[in-house]
C-alpha positions as CSV (number, residue, x, y, z in Angstrom):
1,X,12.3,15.5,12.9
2,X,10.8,19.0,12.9
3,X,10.8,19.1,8.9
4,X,9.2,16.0,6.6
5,X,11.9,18.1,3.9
6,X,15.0,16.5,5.5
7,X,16.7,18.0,2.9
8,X,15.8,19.7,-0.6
9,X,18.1,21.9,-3.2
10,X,17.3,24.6,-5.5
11,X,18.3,27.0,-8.2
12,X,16.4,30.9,-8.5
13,X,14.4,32.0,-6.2
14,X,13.3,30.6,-3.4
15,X,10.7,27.9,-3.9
16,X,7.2,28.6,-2.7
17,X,7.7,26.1,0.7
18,X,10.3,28.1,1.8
19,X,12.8,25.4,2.0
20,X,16.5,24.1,0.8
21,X,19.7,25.0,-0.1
22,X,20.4,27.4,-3.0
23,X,22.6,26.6,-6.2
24,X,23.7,28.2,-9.1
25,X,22.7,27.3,-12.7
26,X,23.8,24.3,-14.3
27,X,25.3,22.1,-11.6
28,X,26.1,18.9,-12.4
29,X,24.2,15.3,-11.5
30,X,26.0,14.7,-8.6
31,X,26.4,18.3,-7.0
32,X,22.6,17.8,-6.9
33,X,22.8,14.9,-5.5
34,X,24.5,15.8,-2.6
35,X,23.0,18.9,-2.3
36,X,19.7,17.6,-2.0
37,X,20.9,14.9,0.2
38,X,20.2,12.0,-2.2
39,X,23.5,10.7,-2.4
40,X,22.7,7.6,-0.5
41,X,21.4,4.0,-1.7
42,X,18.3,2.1,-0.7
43,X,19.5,-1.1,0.8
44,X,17.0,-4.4,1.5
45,X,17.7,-7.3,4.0
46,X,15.1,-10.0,4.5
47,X,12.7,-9.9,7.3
48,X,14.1,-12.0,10.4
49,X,11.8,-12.3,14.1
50,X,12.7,-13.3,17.6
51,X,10.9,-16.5,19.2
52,X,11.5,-18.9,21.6
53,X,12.2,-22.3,21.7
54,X,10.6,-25.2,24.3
55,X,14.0,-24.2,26.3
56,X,12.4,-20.9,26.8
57,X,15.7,-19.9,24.6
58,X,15.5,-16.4,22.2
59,X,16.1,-17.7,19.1
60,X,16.1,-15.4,15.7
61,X,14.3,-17.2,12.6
62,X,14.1,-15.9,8.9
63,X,10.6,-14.2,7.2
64,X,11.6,-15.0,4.0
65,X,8.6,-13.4,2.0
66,X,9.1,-9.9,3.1
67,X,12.6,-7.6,2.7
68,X,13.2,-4.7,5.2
69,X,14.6,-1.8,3.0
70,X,16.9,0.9,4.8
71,X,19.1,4.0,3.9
72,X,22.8,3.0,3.4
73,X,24.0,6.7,5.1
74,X,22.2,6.6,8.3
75,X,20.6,2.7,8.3
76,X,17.6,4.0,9.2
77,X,14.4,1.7,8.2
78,X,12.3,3.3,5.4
79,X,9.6,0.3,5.2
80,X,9.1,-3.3,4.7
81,X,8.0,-5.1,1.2
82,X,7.6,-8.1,-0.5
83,X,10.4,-9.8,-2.4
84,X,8.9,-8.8,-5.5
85,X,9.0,-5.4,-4.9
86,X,11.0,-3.2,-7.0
87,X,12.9,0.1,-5.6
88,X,13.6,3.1,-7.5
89,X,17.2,4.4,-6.1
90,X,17.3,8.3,-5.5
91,X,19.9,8.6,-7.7
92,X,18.0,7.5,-10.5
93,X,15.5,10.2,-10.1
94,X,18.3,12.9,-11.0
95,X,19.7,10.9,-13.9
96,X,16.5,10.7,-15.8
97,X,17.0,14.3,-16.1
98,X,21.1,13.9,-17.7
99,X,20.5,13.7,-21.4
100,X,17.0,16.3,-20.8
101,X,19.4,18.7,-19.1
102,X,22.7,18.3,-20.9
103,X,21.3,18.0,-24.8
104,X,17.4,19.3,-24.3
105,X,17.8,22.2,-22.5
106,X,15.9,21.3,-19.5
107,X,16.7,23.1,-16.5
108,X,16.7,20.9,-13.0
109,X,15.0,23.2,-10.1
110,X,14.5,21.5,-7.1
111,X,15.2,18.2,-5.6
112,X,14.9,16.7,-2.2
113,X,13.9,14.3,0.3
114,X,10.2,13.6,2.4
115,X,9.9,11.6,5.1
116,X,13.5,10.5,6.1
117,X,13.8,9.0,2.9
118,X,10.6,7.3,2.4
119,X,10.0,9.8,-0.5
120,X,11.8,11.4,-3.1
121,X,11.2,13.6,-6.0
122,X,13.3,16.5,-8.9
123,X,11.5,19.2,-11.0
124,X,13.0,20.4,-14.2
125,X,11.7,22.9,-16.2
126,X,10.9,21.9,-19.8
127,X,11.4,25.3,-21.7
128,X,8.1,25.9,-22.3
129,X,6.2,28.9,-21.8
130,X,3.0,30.7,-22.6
131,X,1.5,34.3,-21.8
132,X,-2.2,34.6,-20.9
133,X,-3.7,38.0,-21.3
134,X,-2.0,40.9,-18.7
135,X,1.6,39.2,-18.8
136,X,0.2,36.0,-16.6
137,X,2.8,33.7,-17.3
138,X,2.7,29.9,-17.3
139,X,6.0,27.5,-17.4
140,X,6.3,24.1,-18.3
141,X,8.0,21.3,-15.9
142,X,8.5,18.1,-15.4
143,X,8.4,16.4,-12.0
144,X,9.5,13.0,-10.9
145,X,9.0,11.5,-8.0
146,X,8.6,7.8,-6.1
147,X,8.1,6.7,-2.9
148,X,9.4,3.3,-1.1
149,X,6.2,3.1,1.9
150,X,3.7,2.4,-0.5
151,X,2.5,5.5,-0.8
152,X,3.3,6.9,-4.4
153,X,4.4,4.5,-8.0
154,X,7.0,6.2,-9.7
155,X,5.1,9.1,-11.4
156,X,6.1,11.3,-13.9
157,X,3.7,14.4,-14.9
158,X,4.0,17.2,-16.5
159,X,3.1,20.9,-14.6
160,X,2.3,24.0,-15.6
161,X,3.7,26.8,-12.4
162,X,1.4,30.1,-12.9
163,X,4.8,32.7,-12.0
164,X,2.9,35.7,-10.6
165,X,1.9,33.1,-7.4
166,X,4.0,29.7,-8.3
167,X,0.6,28.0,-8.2
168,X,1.3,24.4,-9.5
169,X,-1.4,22.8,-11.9
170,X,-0.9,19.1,-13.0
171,X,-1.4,18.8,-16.9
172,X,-3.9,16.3,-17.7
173,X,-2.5,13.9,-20.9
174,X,-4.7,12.3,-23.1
175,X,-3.3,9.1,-23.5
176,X,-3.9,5.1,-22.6
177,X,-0.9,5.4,-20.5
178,X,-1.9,8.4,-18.2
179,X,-4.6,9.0,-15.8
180,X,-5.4,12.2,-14.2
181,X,-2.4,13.8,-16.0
182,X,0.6,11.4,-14.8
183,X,2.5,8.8,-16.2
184,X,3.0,5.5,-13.1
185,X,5.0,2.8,-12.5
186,X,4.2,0.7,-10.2
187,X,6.6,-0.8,-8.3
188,X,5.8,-4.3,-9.0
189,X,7.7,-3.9,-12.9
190,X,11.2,-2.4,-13.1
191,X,11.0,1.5,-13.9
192,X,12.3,2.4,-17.0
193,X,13.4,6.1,-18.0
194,X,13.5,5.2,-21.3
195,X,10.1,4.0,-21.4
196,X,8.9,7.0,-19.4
197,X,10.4,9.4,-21.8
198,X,8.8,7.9,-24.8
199,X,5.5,8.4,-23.2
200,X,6.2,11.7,-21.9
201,X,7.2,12.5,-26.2
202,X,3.6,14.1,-26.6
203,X,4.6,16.5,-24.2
204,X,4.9,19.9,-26.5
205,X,1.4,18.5,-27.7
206,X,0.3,18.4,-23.9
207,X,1.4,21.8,-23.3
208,X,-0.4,23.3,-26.5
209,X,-3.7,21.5,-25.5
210,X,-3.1,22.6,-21.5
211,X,-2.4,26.3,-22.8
212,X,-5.4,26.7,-25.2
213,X,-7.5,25.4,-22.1
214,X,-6.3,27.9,-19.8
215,X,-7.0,30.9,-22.6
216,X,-10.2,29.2,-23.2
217,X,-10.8,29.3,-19.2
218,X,-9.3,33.4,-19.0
219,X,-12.0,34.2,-21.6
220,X,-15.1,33.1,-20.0
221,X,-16.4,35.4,-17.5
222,X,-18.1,34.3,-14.7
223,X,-20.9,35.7,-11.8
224,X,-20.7,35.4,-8.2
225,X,-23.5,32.8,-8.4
226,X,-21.3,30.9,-10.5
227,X,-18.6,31.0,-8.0
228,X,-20.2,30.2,-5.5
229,X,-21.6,27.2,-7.1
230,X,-18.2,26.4,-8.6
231,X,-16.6,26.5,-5.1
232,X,-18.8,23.9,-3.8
233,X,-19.0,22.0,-6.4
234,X,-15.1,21.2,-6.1
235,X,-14.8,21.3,-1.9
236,X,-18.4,19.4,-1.5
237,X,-18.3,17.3,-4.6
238,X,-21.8,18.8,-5.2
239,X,-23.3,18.4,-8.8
240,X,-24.6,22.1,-9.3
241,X,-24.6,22.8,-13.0
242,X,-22.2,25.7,-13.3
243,X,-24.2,27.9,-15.6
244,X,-27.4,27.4,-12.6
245,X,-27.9,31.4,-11.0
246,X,-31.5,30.5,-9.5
247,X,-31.9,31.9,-6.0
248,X,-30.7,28.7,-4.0
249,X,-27.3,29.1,-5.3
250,X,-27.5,33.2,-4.6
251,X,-28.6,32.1,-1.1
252,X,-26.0,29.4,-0.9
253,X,-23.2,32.5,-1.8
254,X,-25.0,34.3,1.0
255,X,-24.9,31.6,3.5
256,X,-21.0,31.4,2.6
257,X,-20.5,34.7,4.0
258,X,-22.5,34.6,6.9
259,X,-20.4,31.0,7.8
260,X,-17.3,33.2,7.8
261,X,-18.1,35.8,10.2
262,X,-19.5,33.1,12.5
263,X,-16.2,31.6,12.3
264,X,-14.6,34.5,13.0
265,X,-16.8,35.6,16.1
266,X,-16.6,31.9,17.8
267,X,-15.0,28.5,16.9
268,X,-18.1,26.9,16.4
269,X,-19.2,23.9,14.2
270,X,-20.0,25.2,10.9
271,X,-21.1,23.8,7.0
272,X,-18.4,21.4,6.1
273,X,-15.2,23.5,4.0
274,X,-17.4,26.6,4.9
275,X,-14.1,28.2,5.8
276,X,-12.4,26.8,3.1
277,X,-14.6,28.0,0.6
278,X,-14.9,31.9,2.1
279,X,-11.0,31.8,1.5
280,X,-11.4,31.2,-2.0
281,X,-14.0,33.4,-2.7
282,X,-12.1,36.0,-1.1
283,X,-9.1,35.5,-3.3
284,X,-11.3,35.1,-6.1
285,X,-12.7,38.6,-5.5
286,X,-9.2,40.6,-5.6
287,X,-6.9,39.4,-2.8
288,X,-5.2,36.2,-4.3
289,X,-2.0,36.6,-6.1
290,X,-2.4,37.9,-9.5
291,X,-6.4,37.9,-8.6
292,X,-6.7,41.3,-10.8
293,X,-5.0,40.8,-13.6
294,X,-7.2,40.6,-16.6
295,X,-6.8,36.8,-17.1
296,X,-8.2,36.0,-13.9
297,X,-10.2,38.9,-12.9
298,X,-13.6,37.6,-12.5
299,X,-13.3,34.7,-15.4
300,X,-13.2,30.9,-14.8
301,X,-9.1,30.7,-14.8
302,X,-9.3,32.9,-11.6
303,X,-11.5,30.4,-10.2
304,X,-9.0,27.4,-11.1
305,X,-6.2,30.0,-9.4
306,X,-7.9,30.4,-6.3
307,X,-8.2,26.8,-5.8
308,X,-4.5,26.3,-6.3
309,X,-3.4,29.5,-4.5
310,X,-5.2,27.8,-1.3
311,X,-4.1,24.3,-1.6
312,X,-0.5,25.5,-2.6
313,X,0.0,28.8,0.2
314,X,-3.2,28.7,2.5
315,X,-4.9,25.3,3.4
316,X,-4.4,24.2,6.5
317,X,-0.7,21.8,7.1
318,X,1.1,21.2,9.9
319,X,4.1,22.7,8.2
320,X,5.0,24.3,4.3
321,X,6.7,21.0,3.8
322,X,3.1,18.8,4.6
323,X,1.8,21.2,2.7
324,X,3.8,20.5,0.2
325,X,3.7,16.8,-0.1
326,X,-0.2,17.5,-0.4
327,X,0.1,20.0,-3.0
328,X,1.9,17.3,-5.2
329,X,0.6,13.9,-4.3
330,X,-1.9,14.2,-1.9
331,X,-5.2,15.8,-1.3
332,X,-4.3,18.7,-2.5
333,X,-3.8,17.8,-5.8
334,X,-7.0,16.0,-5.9
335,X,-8.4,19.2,-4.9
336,X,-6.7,20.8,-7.4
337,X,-7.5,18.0,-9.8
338,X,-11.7,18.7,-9.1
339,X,-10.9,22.3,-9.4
340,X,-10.0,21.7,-12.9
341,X,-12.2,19.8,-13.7
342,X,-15.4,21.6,-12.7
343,X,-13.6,24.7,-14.5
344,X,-13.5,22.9,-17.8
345,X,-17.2,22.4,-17.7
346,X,-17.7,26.1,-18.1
347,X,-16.1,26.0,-21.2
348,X,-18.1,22.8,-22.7
């Protein structure tokens, strides 16, 4: 399979990976179900071997501790799990938007498939908006997704989706039930929408909070020497003080640039995410998306946009759809995650 999207829909424009079929507005559940190609039902059948006998006889015997689960359309195997194991159908990933879209006024966006099945997820955006200084505009979402290889609980989070670039930025919520802005259910308890949407209720509080940080972030202008330390303090986990400009970081911010025209003359080893981190800088100095309007133009909230222009449009994937599945749940958005992160503490 060329694509880990096997298949994804959408409504406006066309996402930022590129991929899917297009909809109009305000098509019902089940149109996106089909659309996105999650009309189809996880199905389990318990775990079964081949030995032989003293005969020397084939003979099939039962592994009753582990279930195989498979798609119903196509029977293909998605992954095998313990009896205890509890499966979130795709189906149920559209509905928990029904009574958000039909009496909330949320509006689903996109929906799809990764890896044959193995993964699923829909994002609907909330209503929410906010304008940062030179009409750099922030919506609100909410995305849902699961997985059925182990790889991903049931998570819901909330996003912000910067609309000059569609850089997504998970919104941290400051709550006993969330960690590193999501809301998980594992797969070992039954997932509850419900339950979910109760927690998610501090959302228009989570958007305020998320919004004041970002203004907070556009108003705080920064130095080279603080974006260079910045920058490796989120690729190289480094703990450089932000606010440091003492001449090791102006020679570290040097030793960036010379790293990027050795690159460029010869593919030779270089300081680890030296690369990385003379793409960012680069964006951060006029040529990411929306790199000079006033909000980000030399201020910490560019920084935080050139991390997630990169991980979102420019770090290194096999395809837009890995790069996708990084941008959401992988180590993208852990890199995104740090980027935050260290940008907050420029604010403290």
């Amino acid at each position: 399979m060329a694509h880990q999207v096997e298949t994804m829909a959408y409504v406006g424009q066309t996402p930022w990976h590129g991929l899917g079929n297009q909809l109009t507005q305000n098509q019902p559940i089940d149109v996106w179900a089909q659309q996105a190609g999650m009309d189809w039902r996880i199905e389990s059948s318990d775990v079964s071997y081949m030995a032989k006998n003293d005969r020397g006889q084939s003979i099939i015997m039962p592994y009753e501790e582990q279930r195989v689960l498979y798609r119903s359309d196509t029977h293909a195997p998605l992954s095998v799990v313990s009896q205890r194991y509890q499966e979130v159908q795709p189906i149920e990933i559209l509905e928990f938007y029904r009574d958000l879209t039909e009496q909330s006024g949320f509006e689903l966006e996109t929906a799809g498939v990764l890896k044959g099945g193995k993964k699923f997820w829909a994002l609907a955006r909330t209503g929410q908006t906010s304008t940062l200084k030179g009409k750099d505009v922030s919506n609100g979402y909410i995305l849902l997704a699961t997985a059925c290889d182990g790889t991903l609980a049931t998570t819901a989070q909330f996003t912000s989706i910067r609309v000059v670039c569609n850089n997504t930025l998970a919104i941290a919520l400051k709550g006993q039930n969330s960690s590193a802005g999501v809301v998980k259910v594992p797969h070992s308890t039954k997932f509850d929408a419900q339950k979910i949407k109760q927690q998610l209720g501090i959302s228009v509080r989570a958007w305020e909070e998320h919004m004041y940080e970002m203004k907070q972030l556009s108003q705080r202008k920064v130095t080279q020497q603080e974006a260079a330390a910045y920058f490796d303090a989120v690729f190289n986990n480094t703990s450089l003080s932000m606010a440091e400009q003492d001449e090791g970081i102006i020679q570290f911010y040097r030793n960036v640039a010379t790293q990027a025209n050795q690159v460029a003359k010869a593919d030779n080893k270089t300081e680890p995410n030296g690369r990385a981190m003379s793409k960012v800088m680069t964006m951060f100095n006029g040529h990411g998306r929306g790199a000079e309007l006033s909000s980000a133009k030399d201020t910490a909230y560019g920084l935080l946009c050139s991390i997630t222009e990169f991980c979102d449009h420019e770090r290194r994937a096999m395809s837009q759809d890995h790069r996708l599945d990084s941008a959401w749940f992988g180590a993208g958005a852990g890199l995104k995650q740090r980027g935050l992160e260290q940008a907050l503490r420029l604010i403290v």
